[in-house]
C-alpha distance (Angstrom), angle and dihedral (degrees) to the residues before:
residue distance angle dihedral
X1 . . .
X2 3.79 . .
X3 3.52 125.3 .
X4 3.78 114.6 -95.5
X5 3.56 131.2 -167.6
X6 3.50 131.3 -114.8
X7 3.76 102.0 -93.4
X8 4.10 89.4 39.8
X9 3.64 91.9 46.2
X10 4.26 93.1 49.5
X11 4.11 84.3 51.0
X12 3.59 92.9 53.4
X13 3.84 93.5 42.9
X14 3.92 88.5 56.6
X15 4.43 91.7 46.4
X16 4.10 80.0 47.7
X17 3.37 93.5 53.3
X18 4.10 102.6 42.2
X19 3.39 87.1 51.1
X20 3.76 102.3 52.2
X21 4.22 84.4 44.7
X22 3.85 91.2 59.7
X23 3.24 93.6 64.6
X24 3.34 106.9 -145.3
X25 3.71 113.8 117.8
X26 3.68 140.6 88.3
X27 3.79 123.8 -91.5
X28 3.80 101.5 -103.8
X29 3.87 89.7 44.9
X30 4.09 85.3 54.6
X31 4.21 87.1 45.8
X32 4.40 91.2 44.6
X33 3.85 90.7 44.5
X34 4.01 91.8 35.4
X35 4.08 85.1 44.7
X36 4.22 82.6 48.4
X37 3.36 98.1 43.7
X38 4.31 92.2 52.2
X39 3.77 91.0 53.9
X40 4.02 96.1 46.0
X41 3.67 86.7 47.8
X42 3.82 97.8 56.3
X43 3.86 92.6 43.2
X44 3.80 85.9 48.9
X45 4.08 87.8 52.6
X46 4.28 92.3 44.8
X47 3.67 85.4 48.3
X48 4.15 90.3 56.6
X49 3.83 86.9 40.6
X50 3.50 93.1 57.9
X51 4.20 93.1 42.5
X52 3.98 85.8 47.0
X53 4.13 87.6 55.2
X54 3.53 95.1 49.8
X55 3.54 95.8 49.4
X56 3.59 91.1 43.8
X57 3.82 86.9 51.7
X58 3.47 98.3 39.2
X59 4.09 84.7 54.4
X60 4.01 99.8 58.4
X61 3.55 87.6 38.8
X62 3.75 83.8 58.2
X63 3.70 96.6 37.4
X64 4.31 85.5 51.4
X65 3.72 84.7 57.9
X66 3.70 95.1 56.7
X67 3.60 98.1 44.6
């Protein structure tokens, strides 16, 4: 699977997750997009990480500044 960015990923996620609410698909199609679904999810979360440190960083770098 290719890398995706954040927004890409998300949009994915949501088609993921309408299709395993309908219903109607096999079991291994519900365990590949399940399986799919897990990793997109955890690259989505690393990706917020990594915003969330910035911004953190970014921040006491600014907060240095005004000291």
């Amino acid at each position: 699977m290719e890398k995706m960015n954040y927004e890409k990923a998300v949009e994915r996620l949501e088609k993921i997750t309408d299709k395993l609410e309908n219903g109607n698909l096999s079991l291994d199609e519900m365990m590949k997009l399940y399986e799919e679904g897990t990793v997109l999810a955890a690259d989505c979360a690393k990706c917020l990480d990594a915003a969330q440190l910035k911004i953190t960083e970014l921040s006491a770098g600014k907060a240095k500044d005004n000291d």
